[in-house]
Structure formats: C-alpha cells, structure tokens
C-alpha positions as CSV (number, residue, x, y, z in Angstrom):
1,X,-14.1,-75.7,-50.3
2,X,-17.7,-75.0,-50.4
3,X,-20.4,-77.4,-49.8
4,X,-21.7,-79.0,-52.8
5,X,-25.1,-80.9,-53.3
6,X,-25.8,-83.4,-55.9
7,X,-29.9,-83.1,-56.1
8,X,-31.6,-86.2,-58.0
9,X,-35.4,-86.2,-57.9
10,X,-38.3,-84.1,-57.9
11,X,-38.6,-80.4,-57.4
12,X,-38.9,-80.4,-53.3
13,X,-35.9,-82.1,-53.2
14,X,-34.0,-79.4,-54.9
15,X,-35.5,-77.5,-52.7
16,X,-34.4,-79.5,-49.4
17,X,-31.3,-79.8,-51.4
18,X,-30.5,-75.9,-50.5
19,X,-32.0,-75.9,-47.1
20,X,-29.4,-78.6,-46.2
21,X,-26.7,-76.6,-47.8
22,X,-27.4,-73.8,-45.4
23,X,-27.7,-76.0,-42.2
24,X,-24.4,-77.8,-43.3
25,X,-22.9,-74.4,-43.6
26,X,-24.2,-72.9,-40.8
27,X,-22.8,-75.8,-38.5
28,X,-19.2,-75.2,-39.9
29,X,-19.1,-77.7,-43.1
30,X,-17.2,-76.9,-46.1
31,X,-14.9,-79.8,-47.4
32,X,-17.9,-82.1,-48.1
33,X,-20.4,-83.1,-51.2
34,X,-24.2,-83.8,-49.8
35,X,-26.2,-86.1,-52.6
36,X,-30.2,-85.9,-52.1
37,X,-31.4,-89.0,-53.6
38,X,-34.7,-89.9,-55.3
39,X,-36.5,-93.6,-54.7
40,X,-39.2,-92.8,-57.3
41,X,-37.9,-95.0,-60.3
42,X,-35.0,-97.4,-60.5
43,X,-33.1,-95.0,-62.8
44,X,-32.9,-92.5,-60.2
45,X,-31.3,-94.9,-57.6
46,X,-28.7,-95.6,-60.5
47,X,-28.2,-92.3,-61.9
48,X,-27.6,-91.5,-57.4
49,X,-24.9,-94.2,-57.1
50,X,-23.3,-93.7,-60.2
51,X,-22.7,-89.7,-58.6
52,X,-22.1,-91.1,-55.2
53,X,-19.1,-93.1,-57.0
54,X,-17.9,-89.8,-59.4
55,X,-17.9,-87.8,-56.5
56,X,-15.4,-90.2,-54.5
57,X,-12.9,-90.2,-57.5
58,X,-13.1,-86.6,-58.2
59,X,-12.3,-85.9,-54.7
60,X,-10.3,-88.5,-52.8
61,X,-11.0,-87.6,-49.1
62,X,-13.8,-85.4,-49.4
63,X,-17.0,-87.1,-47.4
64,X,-20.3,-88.2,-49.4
65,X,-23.2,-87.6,-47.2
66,X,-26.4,-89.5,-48.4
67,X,-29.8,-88.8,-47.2
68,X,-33.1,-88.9,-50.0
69,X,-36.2,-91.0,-50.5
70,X,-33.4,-93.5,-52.0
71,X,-31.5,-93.7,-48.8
72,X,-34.4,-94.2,-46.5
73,X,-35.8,-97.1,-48.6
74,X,-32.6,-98.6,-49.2
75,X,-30.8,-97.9,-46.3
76,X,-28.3,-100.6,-46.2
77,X,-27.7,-100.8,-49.8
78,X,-26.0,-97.2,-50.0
79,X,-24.5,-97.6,-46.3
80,X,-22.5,-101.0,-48.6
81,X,-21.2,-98.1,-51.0
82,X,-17.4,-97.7,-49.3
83,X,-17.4,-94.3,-50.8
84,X,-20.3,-93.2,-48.7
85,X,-19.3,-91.3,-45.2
86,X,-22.2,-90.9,-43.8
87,X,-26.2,-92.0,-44.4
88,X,-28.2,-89.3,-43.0
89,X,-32.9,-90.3,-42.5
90,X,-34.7,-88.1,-44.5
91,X,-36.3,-86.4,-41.9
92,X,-32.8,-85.5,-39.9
93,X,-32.0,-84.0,-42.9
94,X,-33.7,-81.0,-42.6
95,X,-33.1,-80.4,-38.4
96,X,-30.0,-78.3,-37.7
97,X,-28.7,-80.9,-34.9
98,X,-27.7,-83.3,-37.4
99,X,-25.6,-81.2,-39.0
100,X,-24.6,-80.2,-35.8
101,X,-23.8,-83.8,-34.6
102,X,-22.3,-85.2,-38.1
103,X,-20.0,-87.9,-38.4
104,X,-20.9,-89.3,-34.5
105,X,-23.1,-92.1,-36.0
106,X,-22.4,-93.1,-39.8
107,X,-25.9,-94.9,-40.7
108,X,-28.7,-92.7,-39.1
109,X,-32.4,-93.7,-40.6
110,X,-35.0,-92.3,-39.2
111,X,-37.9,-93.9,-37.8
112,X,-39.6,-92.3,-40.7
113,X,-43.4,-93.4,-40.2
114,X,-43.5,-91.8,-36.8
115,X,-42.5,-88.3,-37.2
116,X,-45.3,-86.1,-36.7
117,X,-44.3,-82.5,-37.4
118,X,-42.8,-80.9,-40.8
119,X,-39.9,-79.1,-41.0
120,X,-39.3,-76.0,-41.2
121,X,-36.5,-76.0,-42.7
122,X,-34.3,-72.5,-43.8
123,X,-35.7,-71.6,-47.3
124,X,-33.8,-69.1,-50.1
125,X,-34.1,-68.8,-53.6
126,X,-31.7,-71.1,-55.7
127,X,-29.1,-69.0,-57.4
128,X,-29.8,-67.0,-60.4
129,X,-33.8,-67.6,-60.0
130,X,-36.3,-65.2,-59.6
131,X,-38.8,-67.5,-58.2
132,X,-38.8,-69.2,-55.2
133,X,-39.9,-72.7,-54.8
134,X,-41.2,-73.2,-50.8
135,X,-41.9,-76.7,-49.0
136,X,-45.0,-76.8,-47.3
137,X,-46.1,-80.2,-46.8
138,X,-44.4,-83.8,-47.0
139,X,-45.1,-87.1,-46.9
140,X,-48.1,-89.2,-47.8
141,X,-51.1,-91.0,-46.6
142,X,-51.7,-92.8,-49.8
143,X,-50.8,-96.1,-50.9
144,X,-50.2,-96.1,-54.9
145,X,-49.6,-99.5,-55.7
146,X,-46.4,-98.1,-57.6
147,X,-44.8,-95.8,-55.3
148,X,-42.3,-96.2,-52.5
149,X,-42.6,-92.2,-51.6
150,X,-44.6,-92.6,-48.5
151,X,-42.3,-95.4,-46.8
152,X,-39.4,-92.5,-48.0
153,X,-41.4,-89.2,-46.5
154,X,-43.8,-91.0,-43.7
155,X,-47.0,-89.7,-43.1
156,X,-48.4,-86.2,-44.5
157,X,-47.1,-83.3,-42.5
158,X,-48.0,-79.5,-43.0
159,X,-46.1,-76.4,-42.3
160,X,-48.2,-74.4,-39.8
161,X,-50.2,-71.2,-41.6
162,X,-48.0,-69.1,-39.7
163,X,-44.3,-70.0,-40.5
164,X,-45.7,-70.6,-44.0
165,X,-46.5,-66.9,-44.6
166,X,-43.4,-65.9,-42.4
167,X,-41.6,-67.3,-45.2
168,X,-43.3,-66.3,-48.4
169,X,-42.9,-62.8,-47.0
170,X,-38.7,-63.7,-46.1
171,X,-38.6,-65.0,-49.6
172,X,-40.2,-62.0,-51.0
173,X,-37.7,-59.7,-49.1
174,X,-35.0,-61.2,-50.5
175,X,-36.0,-60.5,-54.4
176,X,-38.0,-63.2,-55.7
177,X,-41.3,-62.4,-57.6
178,X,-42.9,-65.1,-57.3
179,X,-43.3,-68.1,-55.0
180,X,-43.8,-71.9,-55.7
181,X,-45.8,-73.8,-53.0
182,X,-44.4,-77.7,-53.2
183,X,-44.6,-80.9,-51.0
184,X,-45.4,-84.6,-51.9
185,X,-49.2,-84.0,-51.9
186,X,-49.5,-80.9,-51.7
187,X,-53.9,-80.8,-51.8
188,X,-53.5,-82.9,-48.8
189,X,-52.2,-79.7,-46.5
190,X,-53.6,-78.8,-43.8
191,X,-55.3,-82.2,-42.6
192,X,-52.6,-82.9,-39.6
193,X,-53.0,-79.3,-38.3
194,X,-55.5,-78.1,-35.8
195,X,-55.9,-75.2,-37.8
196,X,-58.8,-75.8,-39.7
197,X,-56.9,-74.8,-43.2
198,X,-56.6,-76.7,-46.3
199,X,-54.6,-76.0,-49.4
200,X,-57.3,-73.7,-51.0
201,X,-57.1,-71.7,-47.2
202,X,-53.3,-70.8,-47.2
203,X,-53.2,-69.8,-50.5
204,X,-55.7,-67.0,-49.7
205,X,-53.9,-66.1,-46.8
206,X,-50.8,-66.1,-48.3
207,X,-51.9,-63.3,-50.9
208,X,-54.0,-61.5,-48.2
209,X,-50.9,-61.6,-45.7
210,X,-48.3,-60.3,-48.3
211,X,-49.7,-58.1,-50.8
212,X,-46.0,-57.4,-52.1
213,X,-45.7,-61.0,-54.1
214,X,-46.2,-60.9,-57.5
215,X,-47.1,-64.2,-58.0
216,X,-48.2,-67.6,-56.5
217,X,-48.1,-70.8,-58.3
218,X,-48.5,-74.2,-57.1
219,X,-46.7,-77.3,-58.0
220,X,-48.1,-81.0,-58.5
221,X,-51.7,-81.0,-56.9
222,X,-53.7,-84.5,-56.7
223,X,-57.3,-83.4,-58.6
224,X,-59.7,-85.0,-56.8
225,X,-58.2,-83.7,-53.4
226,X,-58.8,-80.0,-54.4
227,X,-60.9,-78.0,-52.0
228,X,-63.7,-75.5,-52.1
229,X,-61.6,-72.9,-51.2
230,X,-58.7,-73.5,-53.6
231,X,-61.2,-73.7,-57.0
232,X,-62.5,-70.1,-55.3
233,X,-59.3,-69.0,-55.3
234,X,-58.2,-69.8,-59.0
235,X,-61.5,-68.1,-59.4
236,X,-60.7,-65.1,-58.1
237,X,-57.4,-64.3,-57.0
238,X,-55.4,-63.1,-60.3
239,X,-51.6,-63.4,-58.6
240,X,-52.6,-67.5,-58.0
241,X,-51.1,-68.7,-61.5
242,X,-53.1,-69.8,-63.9
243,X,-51.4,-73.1,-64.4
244,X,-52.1,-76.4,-62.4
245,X,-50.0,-79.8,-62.9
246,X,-52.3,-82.9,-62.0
247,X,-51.2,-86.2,-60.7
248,X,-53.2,-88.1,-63.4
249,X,-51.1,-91.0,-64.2
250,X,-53.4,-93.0,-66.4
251,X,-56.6,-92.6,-68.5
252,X,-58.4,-95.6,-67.8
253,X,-60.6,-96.9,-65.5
254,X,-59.4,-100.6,-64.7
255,X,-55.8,-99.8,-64.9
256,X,-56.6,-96.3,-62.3
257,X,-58.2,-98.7,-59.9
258,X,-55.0,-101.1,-60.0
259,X,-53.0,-98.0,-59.1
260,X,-55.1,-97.9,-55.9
261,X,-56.0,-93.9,-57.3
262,X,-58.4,-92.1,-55.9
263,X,-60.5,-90.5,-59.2
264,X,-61.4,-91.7,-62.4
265,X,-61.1,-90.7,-65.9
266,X,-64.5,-89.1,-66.2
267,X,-63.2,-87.2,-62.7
268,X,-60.2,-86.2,-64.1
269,X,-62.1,-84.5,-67.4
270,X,-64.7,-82.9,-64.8
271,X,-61.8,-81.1,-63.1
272,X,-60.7,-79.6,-65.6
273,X,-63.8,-78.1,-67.2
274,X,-64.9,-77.1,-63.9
275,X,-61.0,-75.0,-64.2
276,X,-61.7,-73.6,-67.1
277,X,-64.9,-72.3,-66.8
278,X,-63.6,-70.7,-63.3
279,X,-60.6,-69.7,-64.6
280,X,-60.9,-69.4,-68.7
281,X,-57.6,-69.9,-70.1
282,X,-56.0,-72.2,-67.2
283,X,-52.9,-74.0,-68.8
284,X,-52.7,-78.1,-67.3
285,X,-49.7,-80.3,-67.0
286,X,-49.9,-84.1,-66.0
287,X,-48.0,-87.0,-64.7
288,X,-48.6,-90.2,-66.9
289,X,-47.2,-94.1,-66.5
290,X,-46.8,-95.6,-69.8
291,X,-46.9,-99.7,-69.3
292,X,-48.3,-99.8,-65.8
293,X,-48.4,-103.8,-65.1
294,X,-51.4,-105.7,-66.7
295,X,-51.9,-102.2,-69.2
296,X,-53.6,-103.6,-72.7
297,X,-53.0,-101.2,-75.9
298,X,-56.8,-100.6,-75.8
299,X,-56.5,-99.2,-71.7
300,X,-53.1,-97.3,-73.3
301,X,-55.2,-95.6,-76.0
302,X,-57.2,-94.5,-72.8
303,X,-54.4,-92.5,-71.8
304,X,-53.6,-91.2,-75.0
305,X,-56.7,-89.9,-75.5
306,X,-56.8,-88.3,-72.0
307,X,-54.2,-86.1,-73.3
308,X,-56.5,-84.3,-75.7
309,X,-60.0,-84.9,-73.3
310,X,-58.5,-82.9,-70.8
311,X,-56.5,-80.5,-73.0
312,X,-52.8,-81.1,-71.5
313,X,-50.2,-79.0,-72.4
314,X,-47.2,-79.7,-70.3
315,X,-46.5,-84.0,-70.0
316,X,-44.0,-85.8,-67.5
317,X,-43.9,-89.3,-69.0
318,X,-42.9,-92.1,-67.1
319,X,-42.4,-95.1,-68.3
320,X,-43.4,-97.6,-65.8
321,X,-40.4,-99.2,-63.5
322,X,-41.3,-101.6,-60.9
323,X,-40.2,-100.6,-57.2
324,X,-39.4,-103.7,-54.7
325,X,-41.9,-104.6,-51.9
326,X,-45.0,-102.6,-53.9
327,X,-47.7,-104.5,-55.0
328,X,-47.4,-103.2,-58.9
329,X,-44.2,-105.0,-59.0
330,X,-45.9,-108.3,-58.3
331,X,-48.7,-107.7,-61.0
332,X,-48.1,-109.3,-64.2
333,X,-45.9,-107.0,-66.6
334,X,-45.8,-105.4,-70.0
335,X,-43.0,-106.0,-71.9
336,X,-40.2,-103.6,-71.7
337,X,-40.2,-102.7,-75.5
338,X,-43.9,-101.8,-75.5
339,X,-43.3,-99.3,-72.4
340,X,-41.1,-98.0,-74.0
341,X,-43.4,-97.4,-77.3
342,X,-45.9,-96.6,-75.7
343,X,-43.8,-94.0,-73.6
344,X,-42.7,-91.9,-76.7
345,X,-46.4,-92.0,-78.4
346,X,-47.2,-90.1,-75.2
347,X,-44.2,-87.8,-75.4
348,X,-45.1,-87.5,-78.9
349,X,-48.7,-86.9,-78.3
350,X,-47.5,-84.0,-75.3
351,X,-45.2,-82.6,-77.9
352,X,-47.5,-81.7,-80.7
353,X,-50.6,-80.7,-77.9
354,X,-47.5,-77.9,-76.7
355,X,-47.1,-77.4,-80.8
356,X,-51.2,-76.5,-80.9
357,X,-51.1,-74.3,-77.8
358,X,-47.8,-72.2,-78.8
359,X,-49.5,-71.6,-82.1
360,X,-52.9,-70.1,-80.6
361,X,-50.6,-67.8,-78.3
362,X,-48.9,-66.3,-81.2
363,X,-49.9,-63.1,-81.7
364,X,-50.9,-62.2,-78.6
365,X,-49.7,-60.2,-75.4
366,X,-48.1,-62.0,-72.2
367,X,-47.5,-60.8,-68.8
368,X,-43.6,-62.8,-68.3
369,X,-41.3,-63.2,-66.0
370,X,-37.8,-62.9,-66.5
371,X,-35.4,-65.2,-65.7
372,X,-31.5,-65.9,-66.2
373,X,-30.4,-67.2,-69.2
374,X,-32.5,-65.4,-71.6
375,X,-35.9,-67.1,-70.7
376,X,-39.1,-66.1,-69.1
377,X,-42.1,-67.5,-68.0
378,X,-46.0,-66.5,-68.8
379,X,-48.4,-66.8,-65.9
380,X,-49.7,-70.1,-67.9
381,X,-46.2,-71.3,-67.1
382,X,-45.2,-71.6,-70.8
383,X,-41.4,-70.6,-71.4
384,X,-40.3,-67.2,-73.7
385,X,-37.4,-66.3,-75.3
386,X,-36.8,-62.9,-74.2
387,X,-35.9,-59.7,-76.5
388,X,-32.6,-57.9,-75.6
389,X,-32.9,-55.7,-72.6
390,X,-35.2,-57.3,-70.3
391,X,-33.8,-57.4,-66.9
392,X,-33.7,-60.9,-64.8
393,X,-36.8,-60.5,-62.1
394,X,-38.5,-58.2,-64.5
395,X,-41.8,-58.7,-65.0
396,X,-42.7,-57.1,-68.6
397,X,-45.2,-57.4,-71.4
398,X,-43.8,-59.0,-74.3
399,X,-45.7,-59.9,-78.0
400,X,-45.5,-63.2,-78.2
401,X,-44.3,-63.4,-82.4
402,X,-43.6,-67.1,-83.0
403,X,-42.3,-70.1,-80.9
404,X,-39.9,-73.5,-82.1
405,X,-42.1,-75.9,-80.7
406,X,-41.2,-75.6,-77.2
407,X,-40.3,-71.9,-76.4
408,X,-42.1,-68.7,-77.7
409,X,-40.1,-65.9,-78.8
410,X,-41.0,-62.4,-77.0
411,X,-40.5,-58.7,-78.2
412,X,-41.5,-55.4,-76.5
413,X,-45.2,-54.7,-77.1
C-alpha cells in the first residue's frame, strides 16, 4: 500500500506533509500512514488524535508515525497513544536518514531549539495543483504571548538563495505556473544567512533567475518586518502577486502589546496604504484572534473596525484558545460564549467585506489561473468559477459576470 499522510495545520505543513511522503518512499515505506500535526490551537491537537485513533482501527497493523508542531510540544502525550508506532522531532522529519533509520528508536524529539540549518527538503507540486507551494524559511524568533510555534519549529532558519531558486526553477519544470513562497515567518528570511538577502531580495532573484514562472505569490508575511526591497518589488515586478496576507491578529493597541506584537494599529493601516499606492489594486488577507485574554467589547470593536480601515478582503478568524506554558493562558480570560460571538461578527464582518469586493470586480477582465475542479484563481488571489473549456494550468482571460458571495463566475472575454 501506498504511503498515506494525514496533514493537520497550516499550509507549510502540507507542504512538509509531501516532502515526507517522498523521503518515506524513497527509503522503501509503503504499508504505513504519516500524520503531520498542528500545535497552533487545542482543536488541532484533538482533531490530530482523533485521526491518529481512526487510522489504527481502519488499519489494524499498519504503523502511525507522528511528527508536527503537536508532537514536538507534547511529546509524551502522543508517545501514551498505544496506536502510535513511532514519534518522529520535527526537524528529523524532513532529513532522509530518519526515514532511512525508522523504527530503531520509537520516541525521537529533536533538540529542536538548537538546530541551525533549514531543510531542504524534496519539494513537488501536490496532486492535481497547478501551483506549487515552496518552504523557505522555518521557525521563529518571536515570542507571541499566545503561540507555542517557536518551541515546535526552533529558531528562524532560511533556505540558502541558491537551493531556493534551484527549486522554483525544478518546480517550474515539472508544470506548475506559479509558485508559493511559505515558512513560519516568512519576512524574517534571510537574517540567519551570511548572504546578505532578505525576503524582498530572493523574490527579485527568483524572477530574475527564472524568467519561465508565471507567477510568484507569497504566503503569510508579518507587516512590520517587510523590507525595502520587497515593497520595491510589489512595485515593480508584475509576476510578484498582487495579494499579501498579514499576521495582524488584533486592532487594538493595549490588547497588540499583550500579544507581545511588534506593530500597532496605526502601523498596520500605514502598510497597507503605503501597498496600495505602490501597488494600486493589491488585494489583503489577515489573521485575527477574537477573545484574546483580558479583550473588552470596546478593544474588540477595535478589531472590527480594522477590518474595513485596512480594507481586508480574505479573514482567517481564530477564536482565541489558550496553549499550556504561554503567558496568554495565565492572563485573565473572556468568557467562552463571548469568543465565540465575537468570532462570528468578524467572520461576518470578512464575509460581507468579500461581498463589496466581488461586486466591484464584476464586470471587469481577469488574468486566472486554472485549476482542478472547475476553479481558478485571479492574480488578487480571489477564486473563479471557470467557463467550459479552460484547461487545468491554463492561464486565460475570463469576464468576470457575477459571483455568489464567495466565488466569481468567469466566461471567455
């Protein structure tokens, strides 16, 4: 049987998620399920162990390798699971010896905040995709008061330029049009390397070093951390995507500063006129926390309005879950029901700012990719129902004639 991954978690660790299915492969694995857990709320660790235990009884026999953010946090609570084989550090993960070497140690942690060096791990495009999503930084040096991430990832590690561009240019080759840059903080690359090169840096590069790629996009960038050379960029390279998703996660002041984040609200705003006049028609996403520990409905309304004061079109809501050990968890809480509310009012508030901005595109002409299933994305990220006849991996003008909310509908221009 073939090796299947259960992926839980953010985008990179789909990602990882893949590159572990080749290296398990490669190393002669096949009767075995990999799950790649996520430590980032306390869902996620459930939602983990619940597959951990599915897998087991669907497959009597068949080993369950764990590795993830969730395992390297909570080491000994999934090494307890009996229907765990193996717990694999999520740094090993991604080195071909472990795969190599499986099953002679069951627990194997890493000494995860002393690794130096990121991977570099195999990279291909997930099935059926025409883009290509490619790691090139992990960890963190920052220490939200909510997040366990950095004690799950260590330290911030960048790809070298070199490798990087080696392989867009692989990725390219092998059919995909266009190519996601990911890590954990991503606007922190370049800052372990004695290469001089930030985020802003390798993203010229890449374009200059492989004129063949359609496209470039980047995934969750930290505002404030944005370089020179990556506002120049959005400026004036047209295949770097028009579309940025910010690491905002509240709109006010007091509660920002109990996060331990590094920008303000009135930051936060700046960036994103300083986008838009750059690049006129750049399309933002955001992270949010709805009930972050000691949040009042006037610091809430804060948020909200944030929302509109930055013009966000694309919202990941989270509503707040305390992790053990951080120092949110010991601050006094909101009650569950009001995170909850106030968790939907901001999904609610995201849905109808999408509503506003599918109705202004209406009308209009869009450069979109095509995809599997029938859907394409614009290079402002937003998602198109394509007309008959478009080819997955096509890249084709469409009139955008209406939309149901969420997804506009395309037809041949």
């Amino acid at each position: 049987m073939p090796v299947e991954v259960l992926s839980f978690g953010c985008r990179l660790n789909a990602v990882e998620s893949e590159s572990m299915r080749l290296l398990a492969e490669a190393a002669g694995h096949r009767d075995l399920t990999l799950v790649n857990t996520c430590a980032v709320t306390q869902e996620a660790g459930r939602q983990a162990r619940k597959a951990i235990r599915a897998a087991a009884r669907a497959a009597p026999g068949r080993p369950v390798v764990v590795t993830g953010c969730g395992a390297q946090v909570e080491t000994r609570a999934y090494a307890a699971m009996p229907e765990v084989a193996a717990v694999v550090g999520n740094d090993a993960k991604l080195r071909a010896d472990t795969w190599d070497r499986l099953g002679a140690e069951r627990v194997r942690p890493d000494a995860i905040m002393a690794v130096r060096a990121a991977p570099v791990a195999p990279v291909a495009r997930m099935a059926g995709r025409t883009r290509a999503f490619l790691p090139v930084q992990t960890g963190c040096d920052h220490r939200c008061t909510f997040c366990v991430i950095p004690f799950g990832r260590g330290p911030s590690r960048s790809v070298p330029l070199a490798p990087a561009i080696a392989q867009v240019r692989a990725l390219v080759e092998d059919g995909a049009r266009e190519v996601v840059l990911t890590g954990v903080d991503l606007t922190a690359y370049g800052r372990d390397l004695a290469e001089g090169t930030g985020l802003g840096g390798l993203v010229k590069a890449i374009l200059r070093a492989v004129p063949e790629l359609d496209r470039l996009r980047l995934s969750s960038i930290d505002s404030v951390e944005a370089d020179a050379d990556l506002l120049d960029a959005l400026a004036t390279e047209a295949r770097l995507m028009p579309h940025l998703h910010l690491s905002l996660q509240a709109g006010d002041d007091l509660i920002l500063k109990r996060m331990k984040r590094r920008h303000g609200r009135a930051d936060a705003i700046r960036f994103c006129e300083t986008v838009r006049r750059l690049r006129p028609g750049t399309v933002f996403g955001a992270d949010l926390i709805a009930g972050f520990p000691t949040e009042t409905e006037a610091q809430f309304a804060r948020t909200l309005d944030l929302v509109a004061e930055c013009g966000l079109t694309h919202l990941h809501v989270f509503p707040y879950s305390p992790r053990p050990d951080t120092p949110a968890a010991r601050m006094p809480p909101v009650p569950p029901e009001a995170i909850r509310a106030r968790a939907a009012r901001l999904r609610e508030a995201g849905a109808e700012a999408l509503a506003r901005h599918l109705d202004a595109q209406v009308g209009r002409t869009a450069r979109v990719l095509a995809e599997q299933g029938g859907i394409g994305r614009t290079e402002a990220f937003l998602a198109v129902r394509l007309p008959e006849g478009v080819a997955p991996g096509t890249i084709a003008d469409l009139a955008l004639t209406g939309h149901d909310g969420r997804v506009l509908t395309g037809a041949v221009a």
